[in-house]
C-alpha positions in Angstrom: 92.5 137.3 100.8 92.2 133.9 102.1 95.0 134.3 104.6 93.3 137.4 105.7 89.5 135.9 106.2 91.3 132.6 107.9 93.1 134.7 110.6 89.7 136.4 110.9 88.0 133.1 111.9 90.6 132.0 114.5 90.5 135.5 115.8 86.6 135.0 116.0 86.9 131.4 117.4 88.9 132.9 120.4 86.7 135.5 121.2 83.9 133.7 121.4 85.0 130.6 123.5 85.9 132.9 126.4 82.4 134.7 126.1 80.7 131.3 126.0 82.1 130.1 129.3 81.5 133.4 131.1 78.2 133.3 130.0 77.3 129.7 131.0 79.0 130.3 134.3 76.7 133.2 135.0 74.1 130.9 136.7 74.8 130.3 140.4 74.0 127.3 142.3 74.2 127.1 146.3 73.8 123.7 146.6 76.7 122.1 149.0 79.3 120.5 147.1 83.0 118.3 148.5 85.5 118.6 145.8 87.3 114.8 144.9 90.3 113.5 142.8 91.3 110.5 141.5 94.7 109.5 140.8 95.7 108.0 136.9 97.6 104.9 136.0 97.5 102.8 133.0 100.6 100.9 131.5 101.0 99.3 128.3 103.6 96.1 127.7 104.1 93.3 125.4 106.3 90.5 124.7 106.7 90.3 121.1 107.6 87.1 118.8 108.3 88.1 114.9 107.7 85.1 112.6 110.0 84.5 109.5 112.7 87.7 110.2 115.3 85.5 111.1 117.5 89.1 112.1 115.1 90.4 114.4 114.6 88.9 118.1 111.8 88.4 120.5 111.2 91.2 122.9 109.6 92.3 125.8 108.9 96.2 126.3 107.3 98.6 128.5 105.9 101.0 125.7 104.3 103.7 127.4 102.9 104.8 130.9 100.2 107.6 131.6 100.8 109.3 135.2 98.2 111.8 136.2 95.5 112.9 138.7 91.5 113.7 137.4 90.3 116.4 140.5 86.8 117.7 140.5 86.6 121.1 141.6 83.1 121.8 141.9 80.1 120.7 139.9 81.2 123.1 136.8 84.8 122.8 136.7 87.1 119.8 136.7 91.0 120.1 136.0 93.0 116.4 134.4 97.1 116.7 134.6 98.4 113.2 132.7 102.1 112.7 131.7 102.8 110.5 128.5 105.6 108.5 129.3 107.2 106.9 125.9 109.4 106.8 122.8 109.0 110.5 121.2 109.6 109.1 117.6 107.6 105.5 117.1 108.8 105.4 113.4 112.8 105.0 114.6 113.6 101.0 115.6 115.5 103.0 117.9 113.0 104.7 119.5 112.2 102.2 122.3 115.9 102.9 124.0 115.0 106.2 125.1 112.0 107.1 127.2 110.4 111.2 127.7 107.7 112.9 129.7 105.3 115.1 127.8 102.2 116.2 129.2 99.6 114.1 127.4 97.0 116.2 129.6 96.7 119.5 130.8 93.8 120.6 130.7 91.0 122.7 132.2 86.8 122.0 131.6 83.8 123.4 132.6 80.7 121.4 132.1 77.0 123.6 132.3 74.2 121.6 131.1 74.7 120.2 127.4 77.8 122.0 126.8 81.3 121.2 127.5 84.7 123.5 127.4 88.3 122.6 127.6 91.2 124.5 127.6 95.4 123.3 127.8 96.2 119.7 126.1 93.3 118.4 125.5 92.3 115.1 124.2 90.7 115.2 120.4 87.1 114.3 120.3 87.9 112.9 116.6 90.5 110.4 117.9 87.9 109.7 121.1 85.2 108.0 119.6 87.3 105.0 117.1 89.1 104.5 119.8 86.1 104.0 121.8 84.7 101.6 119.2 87.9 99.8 118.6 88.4 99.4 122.4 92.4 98.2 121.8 94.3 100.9 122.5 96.5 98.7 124.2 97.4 96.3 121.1 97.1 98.7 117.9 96.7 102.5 118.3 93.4 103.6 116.5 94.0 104.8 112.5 94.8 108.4 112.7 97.3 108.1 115.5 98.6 104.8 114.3 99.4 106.9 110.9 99.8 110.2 112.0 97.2 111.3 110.5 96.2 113.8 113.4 97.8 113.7 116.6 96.1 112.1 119.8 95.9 115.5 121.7 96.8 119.3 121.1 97.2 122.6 122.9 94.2 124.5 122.3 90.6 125.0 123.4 87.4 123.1 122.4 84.0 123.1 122.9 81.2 120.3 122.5 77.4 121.1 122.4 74.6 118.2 122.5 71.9 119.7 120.9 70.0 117.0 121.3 70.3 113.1 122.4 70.9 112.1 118.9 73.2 114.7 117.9 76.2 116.9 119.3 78.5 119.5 117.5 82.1 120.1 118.2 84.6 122.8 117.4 88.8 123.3 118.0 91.2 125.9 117.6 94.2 124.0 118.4 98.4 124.5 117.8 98.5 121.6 115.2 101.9 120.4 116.6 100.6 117.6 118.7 100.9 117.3 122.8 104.9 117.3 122.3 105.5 120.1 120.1 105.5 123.8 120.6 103.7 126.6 119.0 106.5 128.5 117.2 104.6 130.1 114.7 101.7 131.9 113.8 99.6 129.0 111.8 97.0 127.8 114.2 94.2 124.7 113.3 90.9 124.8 113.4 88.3 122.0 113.2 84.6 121.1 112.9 82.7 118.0 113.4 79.3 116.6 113.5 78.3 113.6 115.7 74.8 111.7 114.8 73.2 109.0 117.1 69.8 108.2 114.8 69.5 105.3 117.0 70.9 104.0 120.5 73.3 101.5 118.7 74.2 103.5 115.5 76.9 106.6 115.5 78.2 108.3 112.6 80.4 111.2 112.2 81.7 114.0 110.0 84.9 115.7 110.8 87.1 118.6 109.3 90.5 120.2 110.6 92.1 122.9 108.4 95.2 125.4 108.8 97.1 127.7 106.1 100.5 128.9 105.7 101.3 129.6 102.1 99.4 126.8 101.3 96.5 125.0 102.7 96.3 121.7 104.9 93.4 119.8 105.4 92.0 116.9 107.0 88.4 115.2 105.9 87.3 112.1 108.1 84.3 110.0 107.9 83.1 107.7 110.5 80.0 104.8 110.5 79.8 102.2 113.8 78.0 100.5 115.5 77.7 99.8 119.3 75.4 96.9 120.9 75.9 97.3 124.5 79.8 97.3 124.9 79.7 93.7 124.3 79.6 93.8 120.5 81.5 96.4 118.2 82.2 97.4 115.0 83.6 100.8 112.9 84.6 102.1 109.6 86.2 105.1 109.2 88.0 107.1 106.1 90.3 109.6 106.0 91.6 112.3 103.4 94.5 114.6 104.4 95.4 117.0 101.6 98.6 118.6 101.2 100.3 117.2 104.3 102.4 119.4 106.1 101.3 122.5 103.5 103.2 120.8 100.6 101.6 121.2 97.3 99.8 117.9 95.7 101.3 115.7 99.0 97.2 114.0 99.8 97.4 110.6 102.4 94.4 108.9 102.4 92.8 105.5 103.8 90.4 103.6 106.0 90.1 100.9 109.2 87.4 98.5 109.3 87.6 96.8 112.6 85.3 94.5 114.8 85.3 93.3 118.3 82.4 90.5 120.6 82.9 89.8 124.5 82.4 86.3 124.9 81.5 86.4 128.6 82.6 88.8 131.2 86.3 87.7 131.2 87.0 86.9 127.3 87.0 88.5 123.9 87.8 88.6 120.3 88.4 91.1 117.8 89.7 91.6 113.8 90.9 95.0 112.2 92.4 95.8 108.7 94.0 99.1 107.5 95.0 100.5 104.5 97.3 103.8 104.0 98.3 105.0 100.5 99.5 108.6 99.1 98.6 109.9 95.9 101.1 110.5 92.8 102.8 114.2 92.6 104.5 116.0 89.7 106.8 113.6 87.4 107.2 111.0 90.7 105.4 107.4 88.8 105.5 106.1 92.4 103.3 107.6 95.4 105.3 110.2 97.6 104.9 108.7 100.5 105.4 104.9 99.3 108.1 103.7 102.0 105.2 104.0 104.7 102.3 102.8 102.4 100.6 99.8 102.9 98.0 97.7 104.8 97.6 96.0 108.5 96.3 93.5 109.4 95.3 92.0 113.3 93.1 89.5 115.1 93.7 88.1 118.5 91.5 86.9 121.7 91.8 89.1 124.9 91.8 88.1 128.5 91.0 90.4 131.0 91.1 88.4 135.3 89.9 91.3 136.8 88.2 94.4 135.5 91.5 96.6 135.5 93.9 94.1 133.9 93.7 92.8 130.5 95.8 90.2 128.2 95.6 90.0 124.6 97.5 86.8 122.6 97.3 88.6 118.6 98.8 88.0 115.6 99.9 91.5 113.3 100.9 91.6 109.9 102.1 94.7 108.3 102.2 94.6 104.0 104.4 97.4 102.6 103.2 98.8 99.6 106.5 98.7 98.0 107.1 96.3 95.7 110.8 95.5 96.9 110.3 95.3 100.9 108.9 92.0 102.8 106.1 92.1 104.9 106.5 92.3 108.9 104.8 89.4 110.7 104.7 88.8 114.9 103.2 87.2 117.5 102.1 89.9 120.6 101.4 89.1 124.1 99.7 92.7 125.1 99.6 94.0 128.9 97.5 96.8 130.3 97.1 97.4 133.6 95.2 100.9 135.3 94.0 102.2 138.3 
């Protein structure tokens, strides 16, 4: 039964998404209007220094590259095309010697008044806004990617309404695989969240994803920040993933509390710790999941010359939650530069 009413709501989801375009499209406007593109560059590097690992060396990498082109078709529609360029598997120390194209972005939207469609690979509004508020993309990948706990972007289709200033909804049937993965089965995602602005400085959110196969998988996130002007910053957010990848009693959980202050128009400073744990299952009197539990830590100053370059000197430390494994401390010089 509760296979049967879940393939009835994705069925309903993608009925409704194509009627809700047509009809928002319906209004015609004869005002001239030049379409315009853009073209998309942004490169991540650092040079990295590990402290007390007297196996491992210092390093300088190139860890990823977005290529793409943002064009403007006419005052409704826009079309974005990015290719990821990095390591498909950041878990392997291995990873870094090979280097694939995925298509980060593809993606069609249509934009009518306080509501906004997209269609292809799309970018997750639930990864958009901490990454926002963290604004270090470049140094330390915002909590859910950094842990996998939902991937960046997905094949699907979205749609956001602003119902009013303060307070937008957002909904997702999406393939669940992540940008690089393929739809091979029949088990599709579907997601829900709530955004609240109660005042110009203050955002919170409420976010839930959930897919079935035999068994259930879902996601519960929590967000609270705060905003002053994109010169100060600060977030906390929670997560809750039961049953990863539909296995029974398999819940990862955690939270990122992170903080950032401009000091001027060319330097900055900003703080973040995360903690990651998995619950206990069956007979197991250890956590599942304990060889990538633990807690991260950062702070560093950033630099930025001009507007489209920025340098950030950081120190990360990374405490396993295992008992028997030493903790993983470096020095980072960060690099991002973008059109």
């Amino acid at each position: 039964m509760r296979k049967k009413l879940y393939n009835t709501l994705i069925n309903i989801i993608l009925i409704l998404f194509p009627g809700l375009m047509f009809a928002a499209s319906s209004a015609t406007d004869t005002t001239a209007f030049v379409p315009s593109g853009k073209p998309i560059l942004r490169v991540f590097a650092d040079f990295t220094t590990p402290i007390g690992e007297s196996s491992s060396k210092t390093s300088f990498e190139v860890r990823r590259a977005y290529l793409g082109y943002d064009y403007v078709l006419d005052k409704n529609w826009s079309m974005k095309i990015v290719l990821d360029i990095g390591s498909p598997n950041d878990d392997s120390p291995y990873s870094l010697l090979k280097r694939y194209a995925y298509f980060k972005n593809a993606a069609l939207t249509y934009r009518k008044g306080n509501i906004v469609i997209n269609a292809g690979i799309i970018d997750l509004y639930n990864v958009d806004l901490p990454e926002s508020l963290w604004g270090y993309r470049y140094v330390y990948k915002s909590f859910m990617d950094e842990f996998k706990f939902t991937p960046r972007a997905d094949i699907g289709v979205n749609a956001l309404w602003k119902i009013k200033p303060y307070l937008s909804v957002d909904a997702m049937v999406m393939n669940g695989e992540g940008y690089d993965q393929l739809q091979n089965d029949n088990t599709y995602k579907t997601s829900f969240g709530l955004t609240v602005r109660p005042l110009k400085w203050l955002v919170s959110r409420a976010y839930t994803e959930y897919s079935y196969k035999k068994t259930n998988e879902t996601l519960v996130s929590l967000l609270l920040g705060i905003d002053l002007n994109k010169k100060y910053a600060a977030g906390f957010e929670y997560n809750y993933r039961f049953q990863e990848k539909f296995v029974e009693d398999h819940d990862r959980f955690g939270y990122s509390v992170y903080g950032r202050s401009a000091i001027g128009h060319k330097f900055g400073v900003f703080a973040r710790y995360d903690w990651v744990s998995s619950g206990k299952t069956g007979n197991l009197d250890r956590p599942w999941n304990l060889a990538k539990d633990g807690s991260a830590m950062l702070f560093g100053a950033e630099y930025a010359p001009i507007s489209k370059v920025r340098l950030s000197l950081n120190y990360q430390d990374w405490y396993p939650a295992a008992a028997n494994v030493d903790n993983r401390r470096s020095i980072f010089l960060n690099l991002e530069f973008r059109l």
